[in-house]
C-alpha positions in Angstrom: -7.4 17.9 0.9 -10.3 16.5 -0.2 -13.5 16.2 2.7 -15.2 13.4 3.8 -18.2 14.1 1.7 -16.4 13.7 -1.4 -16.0 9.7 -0.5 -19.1 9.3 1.1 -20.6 7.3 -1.0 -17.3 5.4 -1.6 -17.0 4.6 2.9 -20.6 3.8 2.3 -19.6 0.7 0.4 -16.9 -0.6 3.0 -20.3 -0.4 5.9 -22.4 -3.4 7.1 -24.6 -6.5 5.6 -23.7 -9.5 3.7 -21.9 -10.9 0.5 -22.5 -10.5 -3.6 -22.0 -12.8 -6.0 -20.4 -11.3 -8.8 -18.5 -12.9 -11.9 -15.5 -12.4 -14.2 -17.2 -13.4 -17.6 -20.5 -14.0 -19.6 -19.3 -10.2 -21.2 -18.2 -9.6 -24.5 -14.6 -8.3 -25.2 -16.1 -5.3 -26.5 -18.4 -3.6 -24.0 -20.4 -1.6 -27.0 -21.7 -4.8 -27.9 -23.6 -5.3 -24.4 -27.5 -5.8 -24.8 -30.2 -6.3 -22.0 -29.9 -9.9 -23.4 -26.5 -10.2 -21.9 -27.1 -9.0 -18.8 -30.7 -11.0 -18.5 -28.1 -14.1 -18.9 -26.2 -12.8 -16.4 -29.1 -12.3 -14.2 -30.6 -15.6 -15.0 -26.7 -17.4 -13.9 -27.1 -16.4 -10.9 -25.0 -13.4 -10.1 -25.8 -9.7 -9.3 -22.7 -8.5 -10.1 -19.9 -8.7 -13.0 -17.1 -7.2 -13.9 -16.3 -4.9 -16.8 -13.1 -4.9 -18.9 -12.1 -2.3 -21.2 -9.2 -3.3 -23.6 -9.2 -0.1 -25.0 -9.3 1.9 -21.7 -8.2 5.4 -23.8 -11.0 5.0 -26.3 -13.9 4.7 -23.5 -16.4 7.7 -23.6 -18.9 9.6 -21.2 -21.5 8.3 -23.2 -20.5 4.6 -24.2 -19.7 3.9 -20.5 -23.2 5.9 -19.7 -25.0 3.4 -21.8 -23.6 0.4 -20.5 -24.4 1.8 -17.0 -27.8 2.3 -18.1 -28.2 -1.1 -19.4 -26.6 -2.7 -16.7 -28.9 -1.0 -14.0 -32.3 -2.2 -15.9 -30.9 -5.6 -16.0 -29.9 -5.7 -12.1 -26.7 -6.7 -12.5 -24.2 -4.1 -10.7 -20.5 -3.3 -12.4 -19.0 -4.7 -9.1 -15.2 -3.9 -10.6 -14.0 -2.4 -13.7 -10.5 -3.8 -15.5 -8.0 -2.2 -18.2 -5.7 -3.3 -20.1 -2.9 -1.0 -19.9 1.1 -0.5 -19.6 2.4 -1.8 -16.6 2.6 0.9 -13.7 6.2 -0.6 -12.8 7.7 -0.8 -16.2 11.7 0.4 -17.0 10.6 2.8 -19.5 9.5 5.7 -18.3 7.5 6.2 -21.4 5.9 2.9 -21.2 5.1 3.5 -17.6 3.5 7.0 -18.3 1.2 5.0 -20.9 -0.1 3.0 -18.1 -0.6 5.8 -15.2 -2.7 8.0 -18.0 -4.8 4.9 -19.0 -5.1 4.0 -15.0 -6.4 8.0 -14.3 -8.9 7.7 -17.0 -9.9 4.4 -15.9 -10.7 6.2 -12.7 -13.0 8.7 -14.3 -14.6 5.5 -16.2 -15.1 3.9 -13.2 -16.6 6.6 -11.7 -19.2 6.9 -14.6 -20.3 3.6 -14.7 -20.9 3.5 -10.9 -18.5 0.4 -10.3 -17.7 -0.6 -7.0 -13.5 -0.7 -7.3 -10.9 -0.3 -10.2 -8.8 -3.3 -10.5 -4.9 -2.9 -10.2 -2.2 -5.4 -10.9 1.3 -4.6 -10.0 3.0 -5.8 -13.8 6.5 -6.9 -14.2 9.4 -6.1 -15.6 9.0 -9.2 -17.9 8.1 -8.3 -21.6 6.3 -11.5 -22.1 3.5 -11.0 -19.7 2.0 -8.7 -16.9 2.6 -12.0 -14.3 5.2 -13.6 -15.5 8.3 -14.2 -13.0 11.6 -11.7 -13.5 14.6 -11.2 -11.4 14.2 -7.6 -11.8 10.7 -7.4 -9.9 11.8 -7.6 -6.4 14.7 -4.6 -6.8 14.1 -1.9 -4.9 13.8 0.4 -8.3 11.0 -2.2 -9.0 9.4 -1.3 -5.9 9.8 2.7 -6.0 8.4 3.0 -9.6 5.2 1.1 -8.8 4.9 3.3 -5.8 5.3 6.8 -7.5 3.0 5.0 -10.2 0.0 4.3 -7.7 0.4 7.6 -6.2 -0.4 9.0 -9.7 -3.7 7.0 -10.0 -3.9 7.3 -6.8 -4.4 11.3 -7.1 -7.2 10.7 -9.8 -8.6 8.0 -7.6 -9.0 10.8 -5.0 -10.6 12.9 -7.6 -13.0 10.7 -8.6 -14.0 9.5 -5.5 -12.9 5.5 -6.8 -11.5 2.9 -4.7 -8.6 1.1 -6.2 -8.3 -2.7 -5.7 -5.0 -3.9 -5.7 -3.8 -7.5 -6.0 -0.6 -9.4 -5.7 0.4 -12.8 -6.6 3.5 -15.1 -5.6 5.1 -15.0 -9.1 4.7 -11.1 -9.3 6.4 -8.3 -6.8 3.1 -8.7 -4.4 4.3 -11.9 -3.5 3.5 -11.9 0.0 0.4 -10.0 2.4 3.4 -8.6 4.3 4.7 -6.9 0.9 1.3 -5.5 -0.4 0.8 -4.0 2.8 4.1 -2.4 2.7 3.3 -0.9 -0.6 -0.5 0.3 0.5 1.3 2.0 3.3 4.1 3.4 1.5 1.5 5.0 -1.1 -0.4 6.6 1.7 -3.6 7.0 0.1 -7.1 6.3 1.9 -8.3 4.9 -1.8 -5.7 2.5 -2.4 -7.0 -1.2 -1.0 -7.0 -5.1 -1.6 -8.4 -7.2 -3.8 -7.8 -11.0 -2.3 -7.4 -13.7 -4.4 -5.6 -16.6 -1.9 -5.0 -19.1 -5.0 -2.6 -16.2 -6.0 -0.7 -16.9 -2.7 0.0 -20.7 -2.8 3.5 -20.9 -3.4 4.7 -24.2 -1.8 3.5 -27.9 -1.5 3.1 -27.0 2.2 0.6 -23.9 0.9 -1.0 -26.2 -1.2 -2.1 -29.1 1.2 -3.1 -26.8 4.0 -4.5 -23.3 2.8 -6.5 -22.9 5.7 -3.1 -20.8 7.5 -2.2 -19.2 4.5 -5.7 -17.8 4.1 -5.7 -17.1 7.7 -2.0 -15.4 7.4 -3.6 -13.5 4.1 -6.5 -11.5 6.2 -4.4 -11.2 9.3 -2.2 -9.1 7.6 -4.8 -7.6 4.6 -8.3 -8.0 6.5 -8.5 -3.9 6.8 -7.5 -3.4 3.4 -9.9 -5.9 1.5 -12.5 -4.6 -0.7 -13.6 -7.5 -3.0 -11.8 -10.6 -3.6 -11.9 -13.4 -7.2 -12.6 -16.8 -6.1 -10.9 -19.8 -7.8 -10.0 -23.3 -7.0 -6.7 -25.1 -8.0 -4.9 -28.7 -7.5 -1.0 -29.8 -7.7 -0.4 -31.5 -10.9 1.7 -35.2 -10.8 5.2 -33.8 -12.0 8.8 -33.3 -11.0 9.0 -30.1 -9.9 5.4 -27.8 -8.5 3.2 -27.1 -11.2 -0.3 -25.9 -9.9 -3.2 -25.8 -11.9 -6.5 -24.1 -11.7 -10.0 -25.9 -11.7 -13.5 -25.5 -10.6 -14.7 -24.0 -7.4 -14.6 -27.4 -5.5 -12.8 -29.5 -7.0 -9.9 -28.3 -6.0 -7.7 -28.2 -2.4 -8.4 -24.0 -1.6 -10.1 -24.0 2.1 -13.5 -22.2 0.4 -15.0 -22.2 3.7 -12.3 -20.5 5.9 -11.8 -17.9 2.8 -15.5 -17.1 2.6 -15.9 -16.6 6.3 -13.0 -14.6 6.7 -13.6 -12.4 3.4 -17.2 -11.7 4.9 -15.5 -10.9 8.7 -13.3 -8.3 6.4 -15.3 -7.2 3.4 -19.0 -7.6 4.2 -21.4 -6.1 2.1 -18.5 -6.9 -0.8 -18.6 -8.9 -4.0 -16.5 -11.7 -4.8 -16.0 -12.7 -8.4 -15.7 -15.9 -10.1 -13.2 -16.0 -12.0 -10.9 -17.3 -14.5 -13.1 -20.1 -15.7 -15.1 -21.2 -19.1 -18.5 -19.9 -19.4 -19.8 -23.4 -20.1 -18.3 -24.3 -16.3 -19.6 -21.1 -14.6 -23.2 -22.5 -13.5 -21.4 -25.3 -11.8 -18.3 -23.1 -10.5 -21.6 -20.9 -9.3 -23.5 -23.7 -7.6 -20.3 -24.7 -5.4 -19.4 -21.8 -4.3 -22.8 -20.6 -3.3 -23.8 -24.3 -1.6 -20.3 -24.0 -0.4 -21.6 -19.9 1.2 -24.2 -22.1 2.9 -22.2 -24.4 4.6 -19.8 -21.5 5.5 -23.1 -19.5 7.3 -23.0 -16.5 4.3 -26.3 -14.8 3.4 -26.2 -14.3 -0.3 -27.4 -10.5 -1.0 -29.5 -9.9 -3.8 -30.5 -13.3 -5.2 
């Protein structure tokens, strides 16, 4: 058993004060090619924080990670999450799935080098075209056991390491509810193994979608202990025949921002949330709105 003081700094994180504004872009696919230019930018958008993705998570080194670190902590900008690209952890093939745990457990020494807050973890699917596309074959309870023997792998790095894993579900994936990633958090038992919330990942009805203040609200009730960090987004039902939803702009869209932002701060203060998923030429603006929006909502930005 590992003691408390082996995660001390990591509870620290999860104690007391306000939000972070962090961001999911302005980096370059290849983290080598990180200068104090690109974290000034950062800087200069607006956010303290960003996130780091490794699409090479096998190849990342003690002292490539150490120098972005370095970098990174000159420039004030904190690595508020790191992401890999990597097998899925639920995958059929066993050897397919090992691929993913051993690029997950060195993902958790990375992120313990760089000094990240979290280590990002989707669930996959069984679908070869794509980690979050739909199949029939995600919600079987073999599904369900192989992503759970999976986490419990990372999760016994995590442990090591001393890095908190943030996990995140999505209605099209096999987290498609609160209820169901709670389950699975449970299930896996380990003190390391949290939430990353993302409500825009939840709407999965027209009802959802014209009144996200109770699916928010259903989203903490259930995950508010387990929430870490969140990735903010906005979205908006398209005019077709059937639902298509389609994301936008932070505010321009139907998401409650208010309710999620006061809610995520009741859960999570002292955490980052992350724009993401949007054009660097729209960030400034997706920035403004959610941090005029943090006003209105009562949020003290930290750090800016």
């Amino acid at each position: 058993m590992i003691g408390y003081a082996k995660w001390s700094h990591v509870f620290a994180y999860l104690r007391g004060g306000k939000m972070y504004l962090g961001v999911q872009g302005l980096m370059p696919d290849d983290l080598d090619e990180v200068t104090a230019a690109t974290v000034s930018r950062i800087r200069e958008h607006g956010f303290t924080g960003a996130a780091c993705r490794f699409f090479e998570p096998m190849s990342a080194t003690r002292d490539t990670v150490m120098r972005l670190r370095d970098i990174m902590e000159v420039g004030g900008v904190a690595p508020c999450q790191t992401v890999a690209a990597h097998p899925d952890l639920l995958a059929a093939s066993e050897v397919v799935r090992r691929e993913g745990v051993r690029a997950m457990q060195h993902m958790c020494q990375v992120t313990r080098w760089l000094g990240a807050g979290n280590l990002y973890v989707r669930p996959g699917s069984r679908n070869p075209a794509g980690s979050w596309y739909p199949h029939p074959d995600n919600f079987t309870m073999d599904a369900f056991c192989t992503l759970v023997n999976s986490l419990r792998e990372v999760c016994a790095a995590a442990e090591e390491h001393g890095v908190l894993l943030a996990l995140e579900g999505h209605t099209l994936s096999i987290l498609d509810t609160p209820e169901r990633i709670r389950e699975l958090i449970e299930e896996v038992g380990s003190p390391m193994l949290r939430f990353n919330a993302d409500p825009v990942n939840f709407v999965s009805s027209l009802r959802e979608a014209y009144s996200t203040t109770a699916m928010i609200d259903r989203l903490f009730d259930v995950l508010g202990e387990y929430t870490i960090c969140g990735h903010v987004k906005d979205f908006y039902v398209k005019d077709r025949l059937v639902l298509h939803l389609e994301e936008t702009v932070i505010g321009d869209g139907l998401l409650d921002q208010v309710t999620f932002l006061r809610r995520f701060e009741e859960s999570c203060p002292d955490g980052y949330l992350q724009i993401e998923h949007v054009p660097d030429e729209k960030i400034v603006a997706a920035r403004e709105s959610l941090f005029t929006t943090g006003i209105e909502a009562g949020i003290v930005w930290k750090g800016l």
